[in-house]
C-alpha positions as CSV (number, residue, x, y, z in Angstrom):
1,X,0.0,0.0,0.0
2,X,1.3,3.4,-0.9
3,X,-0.1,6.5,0.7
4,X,1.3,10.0,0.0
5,X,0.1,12.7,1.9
6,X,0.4,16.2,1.1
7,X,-0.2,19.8,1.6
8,X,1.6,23.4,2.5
9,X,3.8,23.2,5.2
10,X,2.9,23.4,8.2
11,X,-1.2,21.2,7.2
12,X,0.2,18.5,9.6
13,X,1.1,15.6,7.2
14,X,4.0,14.5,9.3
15,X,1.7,13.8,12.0
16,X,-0.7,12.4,10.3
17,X,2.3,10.0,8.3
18,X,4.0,8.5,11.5
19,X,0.6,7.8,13.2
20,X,-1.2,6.0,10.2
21,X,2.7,4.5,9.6
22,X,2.0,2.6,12.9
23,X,-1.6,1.3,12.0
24,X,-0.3,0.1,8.6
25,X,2.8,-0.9,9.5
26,X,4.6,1.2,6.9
27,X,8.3,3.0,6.0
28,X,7.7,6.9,5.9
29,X,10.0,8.7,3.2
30,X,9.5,12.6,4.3
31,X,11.2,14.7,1.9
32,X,11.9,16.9,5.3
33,X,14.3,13.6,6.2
34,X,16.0,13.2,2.5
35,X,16.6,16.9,2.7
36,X,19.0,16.4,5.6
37,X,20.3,13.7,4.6
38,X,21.5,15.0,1.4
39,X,22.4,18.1,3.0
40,X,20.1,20.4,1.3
41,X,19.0,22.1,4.4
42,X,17.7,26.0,3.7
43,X,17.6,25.1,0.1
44,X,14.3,25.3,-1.5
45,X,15.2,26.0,-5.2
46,X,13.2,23.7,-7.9
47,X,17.1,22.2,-8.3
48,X,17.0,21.0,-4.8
49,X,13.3,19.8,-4.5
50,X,13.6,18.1,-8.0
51,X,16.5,16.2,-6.2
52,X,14.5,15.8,-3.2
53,X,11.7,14.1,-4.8
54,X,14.0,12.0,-6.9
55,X,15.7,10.2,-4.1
56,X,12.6,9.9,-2.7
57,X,11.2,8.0,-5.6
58,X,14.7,5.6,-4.9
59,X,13.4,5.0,-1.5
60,X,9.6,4.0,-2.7
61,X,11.0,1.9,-5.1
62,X,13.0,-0.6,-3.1
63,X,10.4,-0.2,-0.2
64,X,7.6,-1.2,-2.7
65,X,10.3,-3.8,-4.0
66,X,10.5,-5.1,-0.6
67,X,7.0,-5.3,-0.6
68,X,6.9,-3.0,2.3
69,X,3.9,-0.2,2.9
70,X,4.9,3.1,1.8
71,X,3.9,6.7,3.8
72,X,5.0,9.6,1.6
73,X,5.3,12.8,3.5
74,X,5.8,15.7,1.3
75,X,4.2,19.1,-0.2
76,X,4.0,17.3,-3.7
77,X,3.2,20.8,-4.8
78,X,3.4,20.2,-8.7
79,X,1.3,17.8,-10.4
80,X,4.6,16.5,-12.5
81,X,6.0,15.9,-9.3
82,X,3.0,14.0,-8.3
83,X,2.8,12.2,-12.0
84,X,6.7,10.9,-11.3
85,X,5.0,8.8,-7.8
86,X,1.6,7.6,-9.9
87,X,4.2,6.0,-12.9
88,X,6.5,4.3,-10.2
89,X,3.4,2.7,-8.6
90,X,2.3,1.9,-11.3
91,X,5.2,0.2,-12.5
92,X,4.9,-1.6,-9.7
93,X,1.2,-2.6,-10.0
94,X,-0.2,-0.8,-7.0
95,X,-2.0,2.5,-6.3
96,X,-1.1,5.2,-5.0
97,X,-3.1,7.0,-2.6
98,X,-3.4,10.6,-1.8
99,X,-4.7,12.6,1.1
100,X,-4.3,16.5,1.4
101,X,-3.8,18.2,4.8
102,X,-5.5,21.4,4.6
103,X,-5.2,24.1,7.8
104,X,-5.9,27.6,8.5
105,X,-3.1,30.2,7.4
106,X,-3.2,31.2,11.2
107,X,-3.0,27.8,12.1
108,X,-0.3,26.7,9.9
109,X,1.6,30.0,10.9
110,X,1.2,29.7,14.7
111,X,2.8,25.9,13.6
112,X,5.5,27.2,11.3
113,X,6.7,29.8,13.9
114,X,7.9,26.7,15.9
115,X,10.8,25.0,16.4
116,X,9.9,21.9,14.5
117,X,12.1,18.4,14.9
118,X,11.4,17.0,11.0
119,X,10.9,20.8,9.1
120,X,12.5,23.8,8.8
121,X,10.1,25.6,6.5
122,X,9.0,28.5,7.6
123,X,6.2,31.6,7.0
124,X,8.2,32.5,3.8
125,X,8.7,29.3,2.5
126,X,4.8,28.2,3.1
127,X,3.9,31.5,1.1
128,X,6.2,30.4,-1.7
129,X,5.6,26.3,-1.3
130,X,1.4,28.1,-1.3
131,X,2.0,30.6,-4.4
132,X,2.8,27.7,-6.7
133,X,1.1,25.0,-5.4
134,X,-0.8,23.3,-8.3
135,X,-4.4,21.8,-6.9
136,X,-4.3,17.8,-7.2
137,X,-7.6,17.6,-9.7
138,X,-7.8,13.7,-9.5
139,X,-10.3,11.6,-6.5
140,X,-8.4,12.3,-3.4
141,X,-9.0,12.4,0.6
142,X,-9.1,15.9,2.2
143,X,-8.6,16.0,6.0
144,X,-8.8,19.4,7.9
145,X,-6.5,18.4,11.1
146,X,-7.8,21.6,13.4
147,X,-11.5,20.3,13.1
148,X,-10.3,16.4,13.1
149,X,-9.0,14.4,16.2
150,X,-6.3,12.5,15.2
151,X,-7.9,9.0,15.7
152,X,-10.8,10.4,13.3
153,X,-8.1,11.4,10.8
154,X,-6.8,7.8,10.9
155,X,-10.4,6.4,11.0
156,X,-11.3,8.5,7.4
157,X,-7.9,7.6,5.7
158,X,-8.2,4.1,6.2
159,X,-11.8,3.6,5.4
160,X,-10.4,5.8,2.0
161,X,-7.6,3.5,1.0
162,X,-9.8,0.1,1.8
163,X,-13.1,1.9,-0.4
164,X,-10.4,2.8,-3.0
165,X,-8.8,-0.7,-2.9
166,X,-12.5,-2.1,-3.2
167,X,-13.1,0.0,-6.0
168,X,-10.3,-1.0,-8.1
């Protein structure tokens, strides 16, 4: 199973990733993780995301090789960026899911104003990540985390990956 979950900085998708990771017993690849480990901290140029996203498309690959669950915890801002995930899974002959964590400006900056542990994006780079984000047009989940509790969230995201699954 491969879930990504996206949104604006700040929307609570890491959260929402290490939680359902537990229920599903799943590998999280946050591009907030491969962006220190490549050592592209403070970098936010399309350059350094392209690169981002690319070793994170490594890391889904041999997880979904592995046959492991995959949680995907990224902005995925740009619907090529997006399209690069929907191939690889579909090389692999498995869906891809996709929930959007959507917040409040004033929540997401009272959130961003914080010393986080997994992100250093900030105000600014929300307003940028938010001036060219590109709306994902296809069937997806939308969870509002400042209206949800967090057991709901789980609750809604599973009940949307087994319907989808169902589905076909």
């Amino acid at each position: 199973m491969n879930i990504a979950i996206m949104g604006l900085p700040g929307s609570g998708k890491t959260f929402l990733a290490k939680e359902l990771a537990k229920k599903i017993n799943a590998v999280i690849i946050s591009s907030d993780t491969v962006r220190i480990e490549l050592k592209q901290t403070g970098k936010y140029d399309i350059k350094t995301k392209l690169e981002i996203y690319h070793a994170m498309l490594k890391l889904m690959d041999a997880a979904i090789t592995q046959k492991q669950n995959v949680i995907l915890d990224a902005t995925f801002y740009k619907e090529n960026i997006r399209h690069l995930f929907k191939e690889k899974a579909a090389e692999h002959q498995c869906p891809l899911y996709f929930i959007e964590m959507k917040a409040a400006e004033s929540i997401i900056k009272e959130r961003v104003d914080k010393k986080r542990p997994d992100s250093e994006a900030d105000f600014e780079v929300y307003l940028k990540v938010k001036s060219e984000f590109e709306p994902l047009q296809e069937a997806h989940l939308v969870l509002y985390p400042e209206h949800e509790e967090l057991s709901n969230m789980i609750e809604q995201a599973l009940a949307y990956v087994n319907y989808r699954d169902e589905k076909g």
